[in-house]
KELUM-261857 format. One record per residue (C-alpha): x, z, y. Coordinates in nm, 2 decimals. Layout:
+--------+--------+--------+
!     xx !     zz !     yy !
+--------+--------+--------+
!      X !      Z !      Y !
...
+--------+--------+--------+
! end
This chain:
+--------+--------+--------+
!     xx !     zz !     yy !
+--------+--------+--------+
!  13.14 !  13.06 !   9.13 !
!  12.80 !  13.23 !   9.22 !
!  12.71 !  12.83 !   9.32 !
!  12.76 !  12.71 !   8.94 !
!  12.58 !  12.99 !   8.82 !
!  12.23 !  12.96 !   9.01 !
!  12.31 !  12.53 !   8.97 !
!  12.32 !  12.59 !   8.54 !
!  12.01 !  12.86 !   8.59 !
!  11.81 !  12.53 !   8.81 !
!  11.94 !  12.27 !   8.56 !
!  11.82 !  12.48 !   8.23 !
!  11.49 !  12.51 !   8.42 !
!  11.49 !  12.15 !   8.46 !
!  11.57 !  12.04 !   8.10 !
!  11.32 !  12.28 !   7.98 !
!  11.02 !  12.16 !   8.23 !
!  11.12 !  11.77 !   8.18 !
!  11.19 !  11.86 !   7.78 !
!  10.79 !  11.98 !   7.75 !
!  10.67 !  11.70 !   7.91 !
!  10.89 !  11.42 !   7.70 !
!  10.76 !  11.62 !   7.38 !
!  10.40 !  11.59 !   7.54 !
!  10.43 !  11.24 !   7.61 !
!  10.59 !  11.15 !   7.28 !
!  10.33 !  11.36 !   7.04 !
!  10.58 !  11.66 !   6.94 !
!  10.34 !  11.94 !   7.15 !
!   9.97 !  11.90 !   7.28 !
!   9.94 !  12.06 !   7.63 !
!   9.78 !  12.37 !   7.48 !
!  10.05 !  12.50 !   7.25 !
!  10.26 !  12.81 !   7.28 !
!  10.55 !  12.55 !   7.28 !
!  10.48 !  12.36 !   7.59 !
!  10.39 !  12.62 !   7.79 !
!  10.67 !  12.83 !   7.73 !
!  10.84 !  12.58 !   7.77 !
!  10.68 !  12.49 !   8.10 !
!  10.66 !  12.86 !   8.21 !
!  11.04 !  12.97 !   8.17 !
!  11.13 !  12.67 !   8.29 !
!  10.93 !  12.72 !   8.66 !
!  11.09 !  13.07 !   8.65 !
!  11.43 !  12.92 !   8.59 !
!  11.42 !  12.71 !   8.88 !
!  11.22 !  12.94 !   9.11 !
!  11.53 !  13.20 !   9.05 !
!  11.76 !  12.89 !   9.16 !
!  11.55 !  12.85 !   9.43 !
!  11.61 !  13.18 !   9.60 !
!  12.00 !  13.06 !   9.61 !
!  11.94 !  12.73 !   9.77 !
!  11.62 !  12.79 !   9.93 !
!  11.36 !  12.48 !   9.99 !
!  10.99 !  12.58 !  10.11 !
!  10.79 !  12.28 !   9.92 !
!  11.00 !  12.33 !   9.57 !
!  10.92 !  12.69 !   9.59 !
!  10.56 !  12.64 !   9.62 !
!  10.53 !  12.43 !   9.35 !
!  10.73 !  12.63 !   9.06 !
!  10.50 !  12.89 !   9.21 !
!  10.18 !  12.65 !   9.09 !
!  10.37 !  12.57 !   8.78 !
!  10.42 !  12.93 !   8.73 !
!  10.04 !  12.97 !   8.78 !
!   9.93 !  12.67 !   8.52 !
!  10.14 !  12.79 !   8.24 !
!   9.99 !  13.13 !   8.26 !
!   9.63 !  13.00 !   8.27 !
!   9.74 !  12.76 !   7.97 !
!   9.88 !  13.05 !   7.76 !
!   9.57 !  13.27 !   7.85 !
!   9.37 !  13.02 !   7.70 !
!   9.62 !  12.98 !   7.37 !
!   9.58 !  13.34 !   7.31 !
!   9.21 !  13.33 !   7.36 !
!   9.16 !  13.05 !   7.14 !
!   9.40 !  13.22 !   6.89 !
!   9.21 !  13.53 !   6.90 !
!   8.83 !  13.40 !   6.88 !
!   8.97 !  13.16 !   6.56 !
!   9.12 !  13.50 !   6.42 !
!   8.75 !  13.71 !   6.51 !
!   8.58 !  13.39 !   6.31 !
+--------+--------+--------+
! end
């Protein structure tokens, strides 16, 4: 049972990572929205807890990156958000 659990936590992080990039790739978010990296950032943390089940080294590292690239892209949203609200 514990095995479907951490398999539909990893699949939710897939559609959500795969879903921001379709909606990048088809116009519906541009790369620096809130949307996308969400999106992107739940996603990586989604599979990086499924991970920790069914461990593999080079997966891990690169959620961890992913991880990493949504944060810098949502520092720079609110930012951006901030110094158009201080304008």
């Amino acid at each position: 049972m514990i095995d479907i659990l951490f398999d539909v936590i990893g699949m939710s992080g897939t559609a959500l990572v795969v879903g921001a990039f379709f909606m990048l790739q088809l116009g519906k978010a541009a790369p620096e929205s809130l949307t996308y990296n969400v999106m992107n950032l739940t996603g990586a943390i989604l599979l990086l807890i499924s991970l920790c089940y069914n461990f593999n080294l080079a997966s891990f590292v690169i959620e961890l990156f992913w991880i990493v690239a949504s944060i810098i892209g949502l520092v720079k949203y609110f930012k951006a958000k901030q110094s158009a609200v201080a304008t």
